[in-house]
N, C-alpha and C positions, 0 to 999 in steps of 0.2 A: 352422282347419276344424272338424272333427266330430268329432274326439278319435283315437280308436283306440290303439295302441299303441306310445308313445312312450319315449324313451331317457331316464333323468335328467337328462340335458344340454338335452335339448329341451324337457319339463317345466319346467325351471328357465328356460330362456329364456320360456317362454309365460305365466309367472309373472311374471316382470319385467315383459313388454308389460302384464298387467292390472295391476300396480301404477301403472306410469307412467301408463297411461290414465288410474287413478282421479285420481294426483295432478295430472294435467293439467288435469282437473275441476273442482281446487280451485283453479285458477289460479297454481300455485304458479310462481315462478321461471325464468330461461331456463336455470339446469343442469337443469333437468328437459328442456326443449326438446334441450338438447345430447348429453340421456342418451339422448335415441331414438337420435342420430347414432350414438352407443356403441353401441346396440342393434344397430344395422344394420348397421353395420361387422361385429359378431360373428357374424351371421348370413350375410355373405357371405363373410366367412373359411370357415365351416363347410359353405358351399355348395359354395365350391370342392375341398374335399376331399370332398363326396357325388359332385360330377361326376367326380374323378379315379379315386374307387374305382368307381360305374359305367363307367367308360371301358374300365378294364381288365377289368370284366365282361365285356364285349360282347367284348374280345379272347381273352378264354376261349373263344367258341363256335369261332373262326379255329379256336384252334390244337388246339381235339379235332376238329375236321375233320379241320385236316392230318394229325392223328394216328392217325384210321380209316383215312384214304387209306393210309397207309403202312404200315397194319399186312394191309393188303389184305381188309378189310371188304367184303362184299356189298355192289350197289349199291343194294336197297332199304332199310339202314342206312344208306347215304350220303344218299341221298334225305331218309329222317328227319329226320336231324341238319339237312338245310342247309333242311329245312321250317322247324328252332326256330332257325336263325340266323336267316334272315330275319324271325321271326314278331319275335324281340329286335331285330331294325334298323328294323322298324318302330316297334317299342316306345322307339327311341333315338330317331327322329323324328319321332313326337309329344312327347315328354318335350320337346325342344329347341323345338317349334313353339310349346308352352304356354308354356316361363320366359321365351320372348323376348317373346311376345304382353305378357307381364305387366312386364316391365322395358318395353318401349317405353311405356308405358302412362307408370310409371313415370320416365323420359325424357319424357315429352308433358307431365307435371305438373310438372316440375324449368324445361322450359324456358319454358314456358308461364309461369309467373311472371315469366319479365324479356321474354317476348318473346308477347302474346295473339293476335296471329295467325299463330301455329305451326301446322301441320296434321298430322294424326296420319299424312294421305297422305303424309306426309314419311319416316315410319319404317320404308315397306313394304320388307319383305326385303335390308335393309341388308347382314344377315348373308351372304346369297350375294356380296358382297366378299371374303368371306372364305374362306368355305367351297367357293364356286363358280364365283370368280372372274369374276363379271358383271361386264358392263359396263354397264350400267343402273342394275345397285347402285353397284357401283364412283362413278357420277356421286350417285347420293342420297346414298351416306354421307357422302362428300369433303363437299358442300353442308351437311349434317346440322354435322358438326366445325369448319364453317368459320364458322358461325353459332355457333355452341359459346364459339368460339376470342372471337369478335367480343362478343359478349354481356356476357362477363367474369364469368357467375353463377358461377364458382368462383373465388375470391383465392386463387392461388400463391403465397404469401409460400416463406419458408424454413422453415415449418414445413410445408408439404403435400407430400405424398410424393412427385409430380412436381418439388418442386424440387430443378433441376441432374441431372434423371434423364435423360444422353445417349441412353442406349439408345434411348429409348422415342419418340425426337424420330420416328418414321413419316411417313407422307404422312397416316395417320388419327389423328396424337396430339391427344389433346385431354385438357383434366383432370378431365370429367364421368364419360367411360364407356370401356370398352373391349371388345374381339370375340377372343375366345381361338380358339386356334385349330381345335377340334371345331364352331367358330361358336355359344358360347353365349355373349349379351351381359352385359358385368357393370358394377354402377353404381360408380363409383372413391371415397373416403373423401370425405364430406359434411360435411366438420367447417370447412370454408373456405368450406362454402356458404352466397352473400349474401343469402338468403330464406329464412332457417330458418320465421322464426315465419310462414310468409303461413298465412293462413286461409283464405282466399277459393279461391283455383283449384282443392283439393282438391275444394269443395263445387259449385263451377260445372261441371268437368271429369266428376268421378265422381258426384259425388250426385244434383247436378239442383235444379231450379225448387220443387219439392215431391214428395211421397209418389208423388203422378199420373203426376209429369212427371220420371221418372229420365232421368239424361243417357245422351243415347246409346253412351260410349263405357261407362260403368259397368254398363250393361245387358250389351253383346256382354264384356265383362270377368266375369258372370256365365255369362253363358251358354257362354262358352271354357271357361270350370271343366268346368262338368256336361257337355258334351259332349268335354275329355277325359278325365274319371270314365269315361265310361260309354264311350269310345272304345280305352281302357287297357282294362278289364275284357272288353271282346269281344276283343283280341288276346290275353288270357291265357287266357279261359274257353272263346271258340267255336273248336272243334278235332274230330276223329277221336278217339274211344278207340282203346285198343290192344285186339287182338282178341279177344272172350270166348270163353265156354263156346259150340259148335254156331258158331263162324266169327261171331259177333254185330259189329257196329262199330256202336256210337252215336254219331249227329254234333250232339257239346252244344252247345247257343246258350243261352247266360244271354236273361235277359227284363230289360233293366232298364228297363223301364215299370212293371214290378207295384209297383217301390217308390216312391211319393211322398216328396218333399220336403220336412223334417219343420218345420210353422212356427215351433217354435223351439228352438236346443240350449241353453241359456241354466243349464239347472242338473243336477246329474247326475241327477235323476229321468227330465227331459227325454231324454238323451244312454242311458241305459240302456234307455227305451220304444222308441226308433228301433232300438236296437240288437237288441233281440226283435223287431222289426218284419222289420229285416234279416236276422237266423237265421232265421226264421219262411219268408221268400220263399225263403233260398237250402236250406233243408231242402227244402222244395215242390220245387224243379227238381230237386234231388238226385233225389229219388223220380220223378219224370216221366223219367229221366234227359238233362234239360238242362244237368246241370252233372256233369264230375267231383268225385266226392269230396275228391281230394287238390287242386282249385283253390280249394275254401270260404274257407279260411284267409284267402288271399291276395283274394279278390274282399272278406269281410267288410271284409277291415281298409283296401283300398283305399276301400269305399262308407265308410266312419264315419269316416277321413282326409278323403275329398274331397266330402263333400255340404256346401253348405250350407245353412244355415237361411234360412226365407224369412220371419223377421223377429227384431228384437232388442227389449230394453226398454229404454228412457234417463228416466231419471225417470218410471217409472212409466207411460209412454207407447209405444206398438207404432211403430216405424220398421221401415221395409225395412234389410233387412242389409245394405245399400250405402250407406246413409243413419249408419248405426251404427257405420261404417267410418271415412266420409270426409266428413261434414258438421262440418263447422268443424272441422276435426282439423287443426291446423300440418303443413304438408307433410313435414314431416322424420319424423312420428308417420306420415304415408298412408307413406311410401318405406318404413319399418320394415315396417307392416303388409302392403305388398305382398312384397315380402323375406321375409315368413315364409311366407307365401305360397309363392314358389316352390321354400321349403324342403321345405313337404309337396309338391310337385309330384315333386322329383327322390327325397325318401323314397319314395313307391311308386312308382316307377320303378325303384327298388334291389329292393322287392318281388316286380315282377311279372318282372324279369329273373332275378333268383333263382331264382321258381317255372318259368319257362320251361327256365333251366338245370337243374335238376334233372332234366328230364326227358331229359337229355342223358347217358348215365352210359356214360364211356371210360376203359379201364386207363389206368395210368400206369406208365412203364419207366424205370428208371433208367440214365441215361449218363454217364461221365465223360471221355470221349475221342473223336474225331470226324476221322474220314482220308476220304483223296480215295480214291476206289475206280473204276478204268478194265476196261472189258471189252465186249466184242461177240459177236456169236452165232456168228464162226469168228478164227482166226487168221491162217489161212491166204488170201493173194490172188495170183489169177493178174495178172501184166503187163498195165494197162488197165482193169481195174476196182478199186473203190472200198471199202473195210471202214467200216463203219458203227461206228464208236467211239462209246461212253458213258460220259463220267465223272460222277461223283454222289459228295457226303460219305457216307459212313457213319457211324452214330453207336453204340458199343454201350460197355458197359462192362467195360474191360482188366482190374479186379479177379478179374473171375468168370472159370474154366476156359468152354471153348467143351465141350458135350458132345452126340455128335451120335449117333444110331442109325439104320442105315438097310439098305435092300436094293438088290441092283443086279437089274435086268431081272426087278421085280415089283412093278411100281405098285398091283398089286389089293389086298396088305397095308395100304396106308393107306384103306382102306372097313371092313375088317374090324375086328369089335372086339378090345380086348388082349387076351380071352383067347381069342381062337381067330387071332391074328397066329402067323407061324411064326419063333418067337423063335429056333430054331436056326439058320436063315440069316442073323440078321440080325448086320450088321456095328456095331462102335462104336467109337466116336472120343471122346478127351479128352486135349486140352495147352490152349494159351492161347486166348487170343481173338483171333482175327482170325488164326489159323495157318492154313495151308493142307494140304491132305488128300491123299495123294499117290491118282490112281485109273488104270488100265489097262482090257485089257480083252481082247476076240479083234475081228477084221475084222468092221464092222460097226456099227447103230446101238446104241444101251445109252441104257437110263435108271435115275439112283437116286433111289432115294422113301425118304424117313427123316423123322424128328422133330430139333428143336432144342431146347435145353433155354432156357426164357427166364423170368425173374425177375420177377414183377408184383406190385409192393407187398411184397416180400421171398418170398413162393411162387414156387415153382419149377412151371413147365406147360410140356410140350410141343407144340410148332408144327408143323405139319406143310411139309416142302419138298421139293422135285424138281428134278433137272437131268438135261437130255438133253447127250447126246455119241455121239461116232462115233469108230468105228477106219477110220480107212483102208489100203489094201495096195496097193504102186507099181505094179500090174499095170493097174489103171480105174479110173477116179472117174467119177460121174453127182453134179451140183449143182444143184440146184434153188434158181432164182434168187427165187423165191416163197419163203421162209423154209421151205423143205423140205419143203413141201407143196403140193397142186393143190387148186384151185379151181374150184368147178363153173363152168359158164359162162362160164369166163374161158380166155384164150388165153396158157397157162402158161410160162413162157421158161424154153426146158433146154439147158445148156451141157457137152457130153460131150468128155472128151479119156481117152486109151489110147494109154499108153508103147508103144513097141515096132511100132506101127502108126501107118501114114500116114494122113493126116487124111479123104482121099476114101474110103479102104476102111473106115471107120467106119460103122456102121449102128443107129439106135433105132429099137426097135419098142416098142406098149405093148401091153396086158394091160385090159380096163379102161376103157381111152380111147385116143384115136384120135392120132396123132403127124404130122406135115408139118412139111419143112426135112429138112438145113438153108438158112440162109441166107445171104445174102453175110458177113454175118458168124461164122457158124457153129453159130447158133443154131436152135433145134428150139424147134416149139411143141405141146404137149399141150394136149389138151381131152378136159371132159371132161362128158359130157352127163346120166350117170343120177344123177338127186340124192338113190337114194338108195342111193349107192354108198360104203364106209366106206373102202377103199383099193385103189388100182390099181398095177399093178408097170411099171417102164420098164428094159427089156430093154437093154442094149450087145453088138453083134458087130462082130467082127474077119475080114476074110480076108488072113489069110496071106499068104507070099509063095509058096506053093504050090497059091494059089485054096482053101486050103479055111476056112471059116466057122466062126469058136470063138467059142462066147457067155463074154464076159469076166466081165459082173456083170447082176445079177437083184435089182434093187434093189425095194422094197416103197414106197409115199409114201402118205401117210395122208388123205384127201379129205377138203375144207372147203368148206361152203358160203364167199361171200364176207363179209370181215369187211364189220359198218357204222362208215360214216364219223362223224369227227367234226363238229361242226358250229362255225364261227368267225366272232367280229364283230371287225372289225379286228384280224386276225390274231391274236386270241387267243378259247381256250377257255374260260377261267375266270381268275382272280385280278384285281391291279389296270390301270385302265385309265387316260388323263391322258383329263377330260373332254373336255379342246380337241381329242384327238384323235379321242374317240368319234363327236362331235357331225357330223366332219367324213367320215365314214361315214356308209354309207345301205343296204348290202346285206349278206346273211348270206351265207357260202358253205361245205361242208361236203365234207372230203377225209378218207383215212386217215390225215393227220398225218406223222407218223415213217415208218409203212410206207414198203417199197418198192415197192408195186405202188402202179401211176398207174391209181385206178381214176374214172372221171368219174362226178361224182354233184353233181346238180343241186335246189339246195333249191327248193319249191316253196309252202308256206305255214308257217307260226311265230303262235305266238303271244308277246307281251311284258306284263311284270308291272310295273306301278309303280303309285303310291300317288296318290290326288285328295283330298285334305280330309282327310289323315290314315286316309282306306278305301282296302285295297286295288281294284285295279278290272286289267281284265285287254282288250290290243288288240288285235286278230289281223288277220294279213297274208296274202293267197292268192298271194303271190308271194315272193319273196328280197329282194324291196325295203321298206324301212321304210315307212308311212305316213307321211302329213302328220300325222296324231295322233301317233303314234311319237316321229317328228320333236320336237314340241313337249314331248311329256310328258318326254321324256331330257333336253330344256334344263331342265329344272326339280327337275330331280332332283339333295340338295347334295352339298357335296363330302362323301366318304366313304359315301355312298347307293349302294343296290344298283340295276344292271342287269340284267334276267333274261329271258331268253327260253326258253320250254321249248315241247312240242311242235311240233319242229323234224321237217317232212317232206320226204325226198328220194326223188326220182327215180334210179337208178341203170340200169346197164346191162337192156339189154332195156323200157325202161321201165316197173319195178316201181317202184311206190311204196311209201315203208314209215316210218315214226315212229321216231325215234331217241329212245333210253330213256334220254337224259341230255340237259340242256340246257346254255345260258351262264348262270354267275351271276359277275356283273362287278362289283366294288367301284372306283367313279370317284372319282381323285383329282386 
């Protein structure tokens, strides 16, 4: 490509490729011919480790996701983060659209030599065999391998790596190519291939008739470049700033039209003029602010990696750089040169996922021990009903003393700053970790608000945490089957029992809101209509067996509008999904999940995010039902691709309609 900023390793291979070219010139020898095979081989050796350490890039964004989640992050930092995950799973799939474009190419020239009426329509999306489990692919590639298999342009002796390789016997072995499993296609050792020296197919294939008349598939082989140059660079560069001086947000768009396509990179005079051409545009947008600052870097070094020149010199003579490439060049010399190829494809791709993560910046905590932790929001159940249990690992580390500070029944200290907290109340704790805290108390509800002490990157910070509890006394109990609280507009389930007195001489009244029941069951319902009422009391009386009326308990319940639901595609919220199962869905539906109020709420329009030609593009639905576009764009989306639907609107009770400030992001596998 166009140079930029290369490793020693990779310099010294790009060095080799110009030696051999030169001496290919001079006609020299078939080990020269076989020293491209060598070339190429090394070059997919080191491919495969660029894919491996991108791969676990991209699982870097996962796991500081889950890590904000957990550490209970706001949700417009969650938002954030899973903006730049997405924006890098795009970034993954173009990277993987572009190296297979250029290996099938690559594959169309290898077979094309034993077989000239091979069609390039043969190659379409093979990968979704793999990655997406088609069945359409599934039929192309089988067909692809079995022509492969037939052909014989690879000799198995007992010298090729496939010989006696059990493993690998698949329903898609063959000894040309193979499909990893993230679905990037790779070309298998070329050193048993029976067409090394062809000359011809490279030049009919990719070069073409003349200057005039470049071949079709050489041409769209050009133009896939420049259009995932300049498709990479809009995922990294056009974005939101973060917010300035006076609330400012500027939303940068790179321009990459201003740069021309430079006629040739050919000497570093060449290569250094384009390169002030390039600082020159990306300083210009900086100032208009089209670009951030801290993306320059990253866009430079992708533009002067992936441009290329639109012509070369061969004796003294101007050729098109496709012509420069692959006219009369022995096919084993085009397979290296495209192989280096996709080498700068997945190098900025390491680039532009790098710059994306960084803008991603999450503690790290250190653990060395990890237990099952069970607990529910009472212990206590009466005969017939049901305790809502949660077990969950905890993860924390046993070395470190647990060290806690806190207050009982004064939450308003953690607003306050430390120097005006009233450190004489406050309580603290220090033994192990994971010890438990002995607490009391008088009849009644209590809450303790305190800090934790927690270790990030060896500093010690305090977290802030809370827990409510109750004292109860055997004389009444009032429970509130709504987790201990009423809800506006809603028809609140209250279950009253008092020792000492019979079930009928029982009586709630409320304070606040309005009480009827009970019921055959026993139950009472509160409602509660002013919204904007902060807490309402529900009264217990008892008569005697002397007729007279003694108020038992005078409990206080703290007023909630109603929580929003969440919203679900095939029974789930977020994480992984199996495509086959997606596919076979068609509606969103949106409940409170876990809670225990059954409240109905009814989705009414959504929108869905997937990608066309490597752009994002956006499809919206005025109902709970997917569209026919819907429909097709999720079959097309590969394996390990994001499903997202966000501005999910529901209907709920009374029929308000209202926008849920969280959507589904689905990773299909």
């Amino acid at each position: 490509m166009g140079g930029g900023k290369e490793t020693p390793r990779q310099k010294m291979v790009g060095l080799m490729y110009l030696v051999l070219m030169a001496l290919l010139a001079m006609n020299v020898s078939k080990e020269i011919i076989n020293a491209f095979v060598t070339l190429n081989n090394k070059l997919e050796s080191s491919i495969e480790q660029v894919e491996s350490f991108n791969t676990n890039l991209s699982g870097e964004f996962a796991t500081k996701l889950a890590t904000l989640k957990a550490t209970g992050a706001p949700p417009d930092e969650l938002a954030r983060v899973e903006f730049h995950k997405n924006t890098n799973d795009e970034i993954v799939e173009l990277t993987r659209h572009m190296c297979n474009d250029i290996v099938k190419r690559n594959l169309f020239l290898l077979i094309a030599a034993a077989d000239a009426g091979v069609q390039f329509s043969e190659f379409d999306d093979i990968e979704m065999a793999i990655i997406d489990d088609d069945a359409d692919a599934k039929v192309r590639l089988k067909a692809l391998v079995n022509k492969v298999n037939d052909l014989g342009v690879i000799a198995v002796d007992e010298h090729h790596e496939l010989h006696g390789a059990e493993t690998d016997h698949d329903e898609y072995h063959n000894p040309l190519f193979h499909i990893d499993d993230e679905g990037y296609i790779h070309i298998r050792d070329l050193s048993s291939y029976t067409k090394k020296d062809d000359y011809d197919t490279p030049t009919r294939i990719l070069a073409g008739e003349s200057f005039d008349l470049i071949a079709p598939e050489g041409l769209h082989l050009m133009e896939n470049l420049h259009h995932f140059r300049n498709g990479l660079i809009a995922l990294i560069a056009n974005h939101p700033s973060d917010t300035l001086e006076n609330g400012i947000v500027y939303q940068y768009k790179f321009d990459t039209t201003l740069i021309k396509d430079p006629d040739f990179l050919i000497t570093e005079g060449n290569r250094k003029d384009f390169e002030k051409i390039v600082d020159s545009i990306i300083k210009f947008e900086i100032e208009e602010n089209k670009l951030d600052p801290k993306d320059a870097e990253a866009v430079r070094n992708i533009y002067v990696r992936m441009t290329i020149p639109k012509k070369v010199m061969n004796h003294g003579e101007e050729y098109p750089w496709i012509f420069g490439q692959f006219d009369h060049a022995p096919i084993v010399a085009a397979s290296a040169v495209m192989t280096s190829v996709r080498s700068d494809v997945l190098q900025v791709q390491t680039l532009a996922s790098q710059l994306v993560s960084s803008r991603v910046k999450v503690q790290s905590f250190n653990f060395n021990k990890i237990d099952p932790l069970a607990f529910s929001a009472t212990s206590y159940i009466n005969q017939g009903d049901s305790l809502g249990l949660r077990v969950m690992i905890a993860a924390y580390d046993s070395s470190e003393a647990m060290e806690l500070k806190y207050w009982v029944d004064d939450s308003s200290q953690l607003k306050k700053n430390e120097s005006e907290q009233d450190l004489a109340n406050m309580k603290t704790f220090k033994g192990r970790a994971g010890q438990s805290v002995g607490i009391t108390g008088s009849v009644g509800d209590h809450i303790l608000s305190g800090f934790i002490a927690v270790k990030e990157k060896g500093i010690k910070k305090w977290k802030p945490w809370k827990f409510n509890y109750s004292v109860g006394a055997p004389n009444a109990a009032v429970s509130a089957a709504d987790l201990q609280v009423l809800y506006i507009g809603w028809k609140n389930k209250i279950k009253v029992s008092a020792s000492g007195y019979k079930p009928e001489s029982i009586k709630l009244s409320g304070r606040g809101c309005s009480v009827k029941g009970p019921d055959s069951k026993g139950f009472y319902i509160a409602t509660v209509t002013n919204p904007k009422l902060k807490q309402a009391n529900l009264i217990v009386s008892g008569i005697d067996d002397k007729g007279k009326t003694n108020e038992l308990t005078n409990e206080v319940f703290r007023v909630f509008p109603l929580p929003k639901p969440t919203a679900y595609f095939a029974g789930k919220a977020g994480g992984n999904l199996k495509k086959a199962n997606a596919v076979s869905y068609k509606t969103l539906k949106a409940s409170l999940g876990d809670s225990p109020l059954d409240v109905p709420y009814d989705v009414v329009s959504f929108t869905m995010f997937t990608t066309k030609g490597g752009a994002p593009i956006e499809l919206n639905s005025k109902s709970n039902r997917l569209t026919p576009n819907m429909l097709a764009a999720m079959k097309k989306i590969p394996k390990n691709g994001s499903l997202t639907f966000t501005r999910v609107k529901v209907k709920g009770p009374g029929g308000r309609v209202s926008q849920l400030e969280s959507g589904i992001v689905l990773k299909l596998i």
